[in-house]
N, C-alpha and C positions, 0 to 999 in steps of 0.2 A: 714463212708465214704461219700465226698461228691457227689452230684448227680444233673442229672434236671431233672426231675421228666417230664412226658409224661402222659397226662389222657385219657381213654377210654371214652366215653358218660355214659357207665354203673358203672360207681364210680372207677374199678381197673386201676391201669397205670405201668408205668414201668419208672424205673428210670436208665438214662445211669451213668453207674460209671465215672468221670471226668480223670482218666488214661485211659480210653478206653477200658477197658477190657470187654468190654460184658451190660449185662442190668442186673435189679432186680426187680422182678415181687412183687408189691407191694398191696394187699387187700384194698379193699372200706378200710373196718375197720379199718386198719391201716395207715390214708392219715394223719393224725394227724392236718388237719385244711390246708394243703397244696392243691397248687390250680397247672393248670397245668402251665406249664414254670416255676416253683419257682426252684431257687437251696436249696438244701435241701440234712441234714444228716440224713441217712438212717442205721441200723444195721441190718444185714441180715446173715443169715444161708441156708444151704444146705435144699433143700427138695425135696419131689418126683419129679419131673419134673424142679427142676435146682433151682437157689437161687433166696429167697424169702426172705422179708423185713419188715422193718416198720420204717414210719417216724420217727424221732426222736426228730427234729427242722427244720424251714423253715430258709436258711443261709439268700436268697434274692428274693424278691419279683417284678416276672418280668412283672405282667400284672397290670397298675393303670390306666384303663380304660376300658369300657366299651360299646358295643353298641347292642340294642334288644330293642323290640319291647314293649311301657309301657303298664301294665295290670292293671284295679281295680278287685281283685278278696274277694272276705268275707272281704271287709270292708279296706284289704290292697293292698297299692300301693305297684307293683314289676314288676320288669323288666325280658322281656323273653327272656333270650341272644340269640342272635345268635348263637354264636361257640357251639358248644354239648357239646366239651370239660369242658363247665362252670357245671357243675355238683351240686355245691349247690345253693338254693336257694339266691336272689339278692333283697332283699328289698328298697326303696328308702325313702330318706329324705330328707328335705330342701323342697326350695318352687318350684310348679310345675309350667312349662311356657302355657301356654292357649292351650286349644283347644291341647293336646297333649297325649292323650290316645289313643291307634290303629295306631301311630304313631312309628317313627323307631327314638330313640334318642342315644345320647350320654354321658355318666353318670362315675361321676369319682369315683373309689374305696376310701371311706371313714375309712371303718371298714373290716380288713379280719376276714376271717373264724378261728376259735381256736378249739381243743380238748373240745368237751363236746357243741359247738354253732354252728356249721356248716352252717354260717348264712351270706351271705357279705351286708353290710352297701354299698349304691352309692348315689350321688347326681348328678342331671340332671344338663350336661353341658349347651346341646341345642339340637335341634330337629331338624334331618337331612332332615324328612320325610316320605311320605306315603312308606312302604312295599312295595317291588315287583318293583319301576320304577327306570327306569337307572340311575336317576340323587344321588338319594337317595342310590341304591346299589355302586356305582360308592364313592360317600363320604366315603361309608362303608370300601371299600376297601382299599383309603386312608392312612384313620385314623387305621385300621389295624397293616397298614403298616409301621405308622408312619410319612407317608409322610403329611405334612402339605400344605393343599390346600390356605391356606395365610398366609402373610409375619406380623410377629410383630409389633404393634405400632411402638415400635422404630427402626428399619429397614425400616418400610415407611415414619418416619418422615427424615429419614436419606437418603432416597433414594431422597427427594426433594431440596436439596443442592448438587448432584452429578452434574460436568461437564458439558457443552453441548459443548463445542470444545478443542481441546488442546492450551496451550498456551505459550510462549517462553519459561518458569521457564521448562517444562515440558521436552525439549529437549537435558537441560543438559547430557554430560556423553552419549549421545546415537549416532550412527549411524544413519547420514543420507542419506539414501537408498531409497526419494522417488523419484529419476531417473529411478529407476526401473520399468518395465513394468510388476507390481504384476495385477492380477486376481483371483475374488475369481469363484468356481463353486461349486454351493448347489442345494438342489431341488427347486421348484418354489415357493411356499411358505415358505422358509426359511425365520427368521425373522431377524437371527443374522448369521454374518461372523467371525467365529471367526480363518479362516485360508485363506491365500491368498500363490500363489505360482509364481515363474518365473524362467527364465533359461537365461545366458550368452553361448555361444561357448565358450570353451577352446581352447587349443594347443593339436594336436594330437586323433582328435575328443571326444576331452574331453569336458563336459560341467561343469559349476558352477549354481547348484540349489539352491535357496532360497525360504526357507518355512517360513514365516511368520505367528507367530501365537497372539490374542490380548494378549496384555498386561495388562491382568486382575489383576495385583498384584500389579502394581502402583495405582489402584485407590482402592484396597479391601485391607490394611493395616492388619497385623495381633494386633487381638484382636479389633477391628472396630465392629459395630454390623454386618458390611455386612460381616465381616468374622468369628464372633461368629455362625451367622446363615447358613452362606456355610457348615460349620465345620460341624454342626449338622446335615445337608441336605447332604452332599457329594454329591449328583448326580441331576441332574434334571429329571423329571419323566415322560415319554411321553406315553399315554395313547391315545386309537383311537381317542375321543373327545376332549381331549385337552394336555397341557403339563402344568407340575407345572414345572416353573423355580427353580434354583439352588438362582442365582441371580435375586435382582426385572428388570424390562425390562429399567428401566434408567441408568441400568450397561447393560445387555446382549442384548439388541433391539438398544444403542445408542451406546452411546461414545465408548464402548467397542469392539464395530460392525465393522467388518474392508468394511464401506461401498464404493463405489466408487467417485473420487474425493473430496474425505474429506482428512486431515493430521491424522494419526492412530496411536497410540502406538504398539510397535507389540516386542517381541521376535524373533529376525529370527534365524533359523539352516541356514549355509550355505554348501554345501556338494559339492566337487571336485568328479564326477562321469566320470569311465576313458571310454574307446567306449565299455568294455563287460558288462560296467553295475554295476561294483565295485565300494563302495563308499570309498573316499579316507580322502581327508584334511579335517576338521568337525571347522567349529568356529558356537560359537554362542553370538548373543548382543544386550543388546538391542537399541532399532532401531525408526524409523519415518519412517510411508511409507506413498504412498498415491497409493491405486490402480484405475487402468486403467477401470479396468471395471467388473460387475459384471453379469454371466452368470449362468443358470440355465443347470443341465445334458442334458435335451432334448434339447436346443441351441447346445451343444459342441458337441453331437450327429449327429447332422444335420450337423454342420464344419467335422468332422470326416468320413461320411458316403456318405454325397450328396455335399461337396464342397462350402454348401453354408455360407455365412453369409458375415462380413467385412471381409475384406482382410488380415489385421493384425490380428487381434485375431484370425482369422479361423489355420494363420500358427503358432500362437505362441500353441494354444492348436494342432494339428497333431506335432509338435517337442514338447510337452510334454509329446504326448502321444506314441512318439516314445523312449524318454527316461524310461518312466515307464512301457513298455514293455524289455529294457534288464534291468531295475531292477528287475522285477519280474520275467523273467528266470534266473537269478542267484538266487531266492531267493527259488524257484522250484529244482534248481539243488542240493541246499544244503539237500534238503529234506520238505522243509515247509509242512505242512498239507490242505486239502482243503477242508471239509466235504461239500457234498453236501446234504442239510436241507432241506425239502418245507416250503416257508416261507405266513404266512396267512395275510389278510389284509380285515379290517374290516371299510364298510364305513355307515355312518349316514346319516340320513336326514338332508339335510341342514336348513328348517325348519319345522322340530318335532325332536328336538333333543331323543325323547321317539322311535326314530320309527330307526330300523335298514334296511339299505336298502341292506348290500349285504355282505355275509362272501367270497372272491375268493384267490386263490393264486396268490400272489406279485410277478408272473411274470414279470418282468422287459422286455422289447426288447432287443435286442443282442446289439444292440449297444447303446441303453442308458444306458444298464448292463457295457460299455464299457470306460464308461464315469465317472462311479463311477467306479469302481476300477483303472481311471486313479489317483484320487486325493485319493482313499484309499492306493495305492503302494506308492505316494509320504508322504501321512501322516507318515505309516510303516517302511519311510525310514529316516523321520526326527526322531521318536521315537528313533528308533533305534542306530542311530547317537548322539545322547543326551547321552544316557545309555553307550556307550562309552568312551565319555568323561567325565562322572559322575566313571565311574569305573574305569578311570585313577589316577583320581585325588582323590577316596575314599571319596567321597560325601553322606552325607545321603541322598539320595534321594529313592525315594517311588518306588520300581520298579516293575516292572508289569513282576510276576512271574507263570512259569507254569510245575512242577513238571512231571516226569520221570509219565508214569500209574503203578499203583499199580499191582504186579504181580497176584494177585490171582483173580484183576479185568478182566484183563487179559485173564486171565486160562479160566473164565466161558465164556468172549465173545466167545475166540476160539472153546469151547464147543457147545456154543449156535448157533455158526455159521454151525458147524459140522451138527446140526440138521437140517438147511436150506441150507444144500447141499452146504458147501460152505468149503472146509479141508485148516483148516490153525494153523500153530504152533505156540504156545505163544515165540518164539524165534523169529519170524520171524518179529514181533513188537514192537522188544525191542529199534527201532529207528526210528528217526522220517522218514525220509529215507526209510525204509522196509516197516513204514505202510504208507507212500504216494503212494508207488508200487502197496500193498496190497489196496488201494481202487480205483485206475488205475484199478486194474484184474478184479474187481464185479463194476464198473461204468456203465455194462450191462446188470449187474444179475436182474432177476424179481422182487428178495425180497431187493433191494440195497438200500430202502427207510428205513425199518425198519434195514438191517444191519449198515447203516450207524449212524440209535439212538442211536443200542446198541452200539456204539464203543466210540459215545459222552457218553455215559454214563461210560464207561471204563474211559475214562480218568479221570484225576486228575482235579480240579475245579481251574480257572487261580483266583489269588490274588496279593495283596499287600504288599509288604516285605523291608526291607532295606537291609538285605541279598541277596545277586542277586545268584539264583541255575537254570536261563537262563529259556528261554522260549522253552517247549517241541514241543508243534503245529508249532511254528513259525521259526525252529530249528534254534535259536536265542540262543547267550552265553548271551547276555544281552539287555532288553527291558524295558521302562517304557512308562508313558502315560505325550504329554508333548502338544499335540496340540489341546486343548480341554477345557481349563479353565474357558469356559462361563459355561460350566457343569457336569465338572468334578473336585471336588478339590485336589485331587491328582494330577493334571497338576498344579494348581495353586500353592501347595506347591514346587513342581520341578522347577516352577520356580522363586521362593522366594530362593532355594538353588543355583540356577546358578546363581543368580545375585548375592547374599552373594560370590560366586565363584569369580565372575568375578572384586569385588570389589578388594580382596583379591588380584588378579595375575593381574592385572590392565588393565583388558577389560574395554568395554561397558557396564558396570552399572545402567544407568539410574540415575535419579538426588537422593541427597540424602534426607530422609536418607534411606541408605541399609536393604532390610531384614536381620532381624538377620539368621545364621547359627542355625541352629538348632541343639538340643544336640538330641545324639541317639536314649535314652528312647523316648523321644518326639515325635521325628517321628516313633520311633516301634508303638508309642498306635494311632498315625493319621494313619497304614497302617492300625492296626487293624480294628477300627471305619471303615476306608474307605472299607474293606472285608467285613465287616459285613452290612452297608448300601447299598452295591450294590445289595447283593443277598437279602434283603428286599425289593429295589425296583423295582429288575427284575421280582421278582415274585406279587407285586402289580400292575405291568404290564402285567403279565401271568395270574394275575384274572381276571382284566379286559375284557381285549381277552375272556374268556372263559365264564365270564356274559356275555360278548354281544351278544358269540355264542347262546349260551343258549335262551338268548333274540330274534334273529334270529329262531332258530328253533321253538321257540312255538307253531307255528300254520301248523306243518306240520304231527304231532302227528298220529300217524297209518302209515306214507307211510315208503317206502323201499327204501335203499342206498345200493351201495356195496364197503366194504373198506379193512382196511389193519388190522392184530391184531399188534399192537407193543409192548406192555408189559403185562406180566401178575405180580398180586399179589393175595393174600388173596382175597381180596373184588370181584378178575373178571376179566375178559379181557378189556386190554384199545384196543379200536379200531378207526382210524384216515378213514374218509369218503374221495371216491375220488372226489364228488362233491354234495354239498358244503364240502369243507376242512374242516371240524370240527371234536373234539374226543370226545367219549363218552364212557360209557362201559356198558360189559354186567355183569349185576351183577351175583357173581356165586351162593347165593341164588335163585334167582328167575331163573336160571340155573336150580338148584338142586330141587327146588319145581315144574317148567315145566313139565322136564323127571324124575321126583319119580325117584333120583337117585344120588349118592354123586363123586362130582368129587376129584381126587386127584392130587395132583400136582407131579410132578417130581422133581428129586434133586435139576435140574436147574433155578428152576421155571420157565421154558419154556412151559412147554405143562401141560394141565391138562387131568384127563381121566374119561371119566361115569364108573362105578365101575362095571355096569350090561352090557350097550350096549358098551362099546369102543370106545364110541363119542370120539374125541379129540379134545383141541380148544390150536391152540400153534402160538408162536410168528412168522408173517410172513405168516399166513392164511390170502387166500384172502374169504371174506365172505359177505354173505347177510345180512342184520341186519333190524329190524325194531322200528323206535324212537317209544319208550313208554312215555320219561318225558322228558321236559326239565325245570331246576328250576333258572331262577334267582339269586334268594338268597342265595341257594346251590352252584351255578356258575357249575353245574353239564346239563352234557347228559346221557340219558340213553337208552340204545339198547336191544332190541331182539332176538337171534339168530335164525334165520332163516335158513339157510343151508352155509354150505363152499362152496367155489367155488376152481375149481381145478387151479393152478397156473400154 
């Protein structure tokens, strides 16, 4: 059967069967040269404690890289991985770069491991760095991740022949739309525009919205290296210290940039919204604009709040942000979802990039909170307006999907809720609808921090599909991602299909020649790729975060916090501090070595229990903790338990 194989630090792993049916507890002895992540066929039989295995053949080899720390130990050079998971020994070969021993390098798998040599061959890419400092762990993560912190020879040779203004050829075939009073609003250091919005009066207090998004596809050609290495990249990667672009910055910083008073390529949605807020007639084309002007959220905040600014912009954003208040109760009324999350924000020294000056919560003000969800409703409205007319017309497009929650995920939230005093029926959230009510009723419960994880966690993970089965959070029949192409290329491919469209039924096209339509298979394995890249580079964005925390805490080592529990597993209680905002956990080892005593867990794994004293440590405990470690490297915090605090 085939498998991917999962490894323990201490040599055993487990292998998930590729139907889903469960795992297969695999022996050191029996790895057969297989390393963790490989797919691999396993044959396995029943044994005391459930099925058990042994490799058989490694099918695919999913790690050809490596990063640890190089050692000379009895005469041989070898690398000390980072991951634990690396379990055999890692020898190096080839020629070493200077001065790079006690050093954190990067080393490419040469030779794997086999039956009977349990031994991996690497050769040194390049040397990242000293251990332990952010620049160096920050690479780490990275490279991880896959994310590539530079752009190829030939992408940058390529990126020096790009553009620097439009020119007549360019206008062909498009809508000229720069009569329009577009504007873009981004944060203040934004570097690129790649959405601009405006609004007309209609008849019968109707207005006509234009969302303009860049036209990334006229200059990224498919099969171009700038679109070999989108392809690869899918996402751009924004980390507290910097952002690795998707695109090099003479596509996403310029020509691409819908800046003000320049002439812009742009894709516009245009949407017929009637006076409750319904969106009606949808065309989309492509277009030449030029916007009026570019405004930062705390400007449009200050137009919105204190009246001040120009006179013209100040009324064109209050009537957008009157239109994208009845879009957003219609989209409330349908049932949309609205988790409220703490969201963290970590800032640096501006110069020592080594030195972290502050983990706080990304409090926003009320009304510059107001100002971004004015241009987030209009984005959610252009999306959504696309996916419309892509599912009229039966278009492959990449839509941004998000499945029904799994009932049995379901069943334990409602369980677990039960336990924080909170009675609710797994019927009750069987629509989007019932659970937007259902988090309306605990928006004032004490525990509504951690009930709200566990219900992100309930739900089903949103993706990438050319089948459209609608968006559940969003309670949307059909949504995809269409305003975003400086760093999404799932926008960019959407709109390579709507211009193939629009060629077709004899819109706005843009000059030739046309994207091709894509054949289905094609775009099934680009939604693939693009599901799989995102949740790699959300979580090289979720390391980051949690080195820096880490990085932050070092030096507070002995004092006391009091925070929230939010999940338990095996290893411990995760618990989220209320200030500084950071999570860490208590290990339930060093639990169980403390109070000389074994905790056990509940069906739910919600609460654990001292076997002797009755201690309990369960989801939704508000408690005292005291930091024992913070590591770096590990990208870990580690807490104390100190006492519960009553809720």
């Amino acid at each position: 059967m085939r498998c991917r194989l999962s490894l323990h630090p201490q040599g055993f792993g487990f292998a998930e069967r590729e139907n889903k049916e469960g795992t297969i507890f695999i022996p050191a002895a029996h790895r057969g040269g297989a390393m963790d992540g490989d797919d691999v066929l396993v044959a396995h039989w029943q044994a005391d404690r459930g099925r058990e295995g042994a490799v058989r053949s490694v099918v695919a080899r999913r790690r050809t890289r490596l990063t640890g720390v190089l050692r000379r130990q009895r005469g041989r050079i070898s690398l000390e991985p980072e991951d634990p998971r690396m379990v055999d020994p890692v020898e190096i070969v080839g020629e070493l770069p200077p001065e790079s021993f006690g050093m954190v390098v990067l080393a490419d798998i040469v030779e794997y491991p086999v039956p009977g040599r349990q031994v991996v061959l690497a050769k040194i890419d390049r040397v990242l760095g000293a251990p332990g400092r952010i620049g160096t762990e920050t690479l780490k993560i990275l490279i991880e991740h896959g994310v590539d912190p530079d752009f190829p020879p030939q992408v940058v040779a390529a990126a020096t022949s790009v553009p620097t203004e439009v020119v007549p050829a360019d206008l062909e075939q498009r809508a000229d739309l720069r009569h329009l009073p577009f504007m873009t609003i981004d944060p203040p250091d934004a570097r690129d525009f790649d959405d601009a919005v405006c609004m007309e009066a209609g008849a019968n207090d109707s207005v006509r919205l234009h969302v303009a998004v860049a036209d990334v596809s006229h200059y990224v050609r498919e099969g171009d290296p700038f679109d070999v290495e989108a392809a690869l990249r899918c996402f751009s990667c924004y980390l507290p210290d910097r952002a690795v672009p998707m695109l090099p910055p003479s596509l996403s910083s310029n020509i691409c940039s819908l800046v003000p008073d320049q002439d812009r390529l742009a894709m516009v949605v245009t949407m017929v919204v009637d006076a409750k807020g319904n969106v009606g007639d949808v065309e989309v084309a492509a277009s030449v604009i030029r916007s009026r002007a570019r405004l930062s959220y705390e400007q449009a905040a200050t137009m919105l709040e204190h009246g001040r600014g120009p006179a013209e912009q100040r009324a064109r954003v209050i009537e957008l942000r009157a239109l994208a208040d009845r879009m957003r109760r219609v989209r409330l009324r349908r049932g949309a979802i609205e988790l409220s999350l703490p969201e963290v924000k970590v800032r640096l020294d501006e110069d020592d990039p080594e030195r972290v000056r502050a983990v706080e919560h990304a409090r926003a003000k009320p009304e510059i909170a107001r100002a971004y969800n004015l241009i987030e409703e209009l984005m959610l409205a252009a999306n959504e307006a696309v996916a419309r007319v892509a599912g009229r017309a039966r278009l492959p497009v990449l839509y941004r999907v998000h499945a029904s929650p799994d009932e049995e995920r379901v069943e334990r939230f409602c369980a677990v809720a039960g336990l924080l005093g909170v009675d609710v029926n797994p019927e009750v959230l069987s629509s989007p609808k019932a659970m937007q009510a259902f988090l309306k009723k605990i928006e004032k419960h004490p525990r509504r921090v951690p009930l709200n994880g566990l219900l992100l966690r309930a739900l089903a993970q949103a993706e990438y599909a050319t089948t459209n089965v609608g968006h559940f959070a969003l309670a949307s029949a059909g949504y995809l991602h269409f305003t975003s192409p400086i760093r999404r290329y799932a926008d960019l491919v959407d709109h390579r299909v709507l211009k193939a469209h629009l060629r077709r039924t004899g819109g706005f096209a843009g000059p030739e020649p046309t994207p091709r339509m894509p054949e289905r298979h094609a775009a099934n394995a680009i939604a693939a790729r693009a599901s799989l890249r995102e949740r790699a580079v959300a979580q090289a964005e979720r390391d980051a975060k949690a080195m820096l925390c880490a990085a932050f805490m070092r030096d507070r080592i002995g004092d006391r916090f009091e925070g929230t529990v939010g999940g338990l597993s095996n290893a411990g209680a995760y618990v989220s501090l209320d200030d500084p905002p950071v999570d860490g956990i208590i290990r339930r080892a060093a639990l169980e070595r403390e109070t000389r005593e074994t905790f056990v867990f509940d069906d739910l794994m919600a609460r654990m229990t001292g076997d002797r004293s009755g201690t309990t440590v369960a989801i939704g405990d508000r408690v005292i903790v005291e930091l024992v470690d913070a590591s770096i490297t590990r990208r870990q915090i580690e807490f104390a338990l100190i006492r519960r605090l009553a809720v």
